[in-house]
C-alpha positions in Angstrom: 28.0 -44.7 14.0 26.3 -44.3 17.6 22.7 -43.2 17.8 21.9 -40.2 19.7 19.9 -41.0 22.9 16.3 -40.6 21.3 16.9 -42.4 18.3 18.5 -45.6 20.5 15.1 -45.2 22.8 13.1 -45.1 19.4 14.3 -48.2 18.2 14.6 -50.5 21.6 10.7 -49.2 21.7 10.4 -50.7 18.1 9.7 -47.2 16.4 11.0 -46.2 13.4 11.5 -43.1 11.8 8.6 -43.6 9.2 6.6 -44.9 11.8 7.3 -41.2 13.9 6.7 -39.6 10.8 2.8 -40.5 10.4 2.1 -40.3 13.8 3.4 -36.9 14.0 2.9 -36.1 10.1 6.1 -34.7 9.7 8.7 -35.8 6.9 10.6 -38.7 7.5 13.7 -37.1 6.9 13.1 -34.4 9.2 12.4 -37.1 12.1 15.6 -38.4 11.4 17.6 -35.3 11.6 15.7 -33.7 14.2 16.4 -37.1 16.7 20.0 -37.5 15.2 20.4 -33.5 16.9 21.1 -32.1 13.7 18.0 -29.5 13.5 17.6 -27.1 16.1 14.0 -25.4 15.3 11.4 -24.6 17.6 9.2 -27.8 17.5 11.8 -30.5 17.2 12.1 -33.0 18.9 9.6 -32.4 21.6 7.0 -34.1 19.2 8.8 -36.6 18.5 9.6 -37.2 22.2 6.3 -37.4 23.5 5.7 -39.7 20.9 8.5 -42.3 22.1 7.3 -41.6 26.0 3.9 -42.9 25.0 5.2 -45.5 22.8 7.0 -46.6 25.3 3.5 -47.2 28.0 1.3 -48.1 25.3 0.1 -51.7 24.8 0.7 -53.3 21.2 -3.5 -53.1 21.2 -3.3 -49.3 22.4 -0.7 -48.7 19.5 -2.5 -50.2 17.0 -5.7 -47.9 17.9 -3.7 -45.2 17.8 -1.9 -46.2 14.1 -5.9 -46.8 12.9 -6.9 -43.6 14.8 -4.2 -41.4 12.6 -4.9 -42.9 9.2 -8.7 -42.7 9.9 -7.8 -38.5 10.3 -5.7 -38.0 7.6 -8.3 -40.0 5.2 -10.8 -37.8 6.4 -8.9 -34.5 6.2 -7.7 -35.3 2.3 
C-alpha cells in the first residue's frame, strides 16, 4: 500500500511514527492513523506536521537537542 503524503515526507525525513509520538506525546497509533488520513479530529495532523516541517530544517545536532530536551520534560513532569 501507498503512503499518504505526510507519512512518505515522515519517512524520506527519517521520522518514524514512535519517534512523532514522543515528540508530540501522543500515542503511537494515533500518529499513524492521524498521517495515514484516517482520523479527522480537531488537532490531527497539524502537530504532527509541524513536527515533520521542522524535522525536515533541523540539523542531526539540533534534533538530538530537541529528543534530549523532550525526555528531560517528561522526566521532570512524572
Amino acid at each position: 500500500m501507498k503512503d499518504a503524503p505526510w507519512q512518505a515526507r515522515a519517512r524520506a525525513a527519517g521520522l518514524t511514527q514512535k519517534l512523532i509520538a514522543k515528540l508530540t506525546g501522543r500515542n503511537e497509533n494515533s500518529v499513524g492513523r492521524s498521517l495515514a488520513g484516517e482520523r479527522q479530529t480537531a488537532d490531527a495532523p497539524g502537530p504532527y506536521i509541524a513536527v515533520i516541517l521542522a524535522w525536515e530544517i533541523m540539523t542531526p545536532e539540533q534534533r538530538d537537542r530537541w529528543i534530549a530536551a523532550v525526555g528531560q520534560e517528561r522526566s521532570a513532569s512524572s
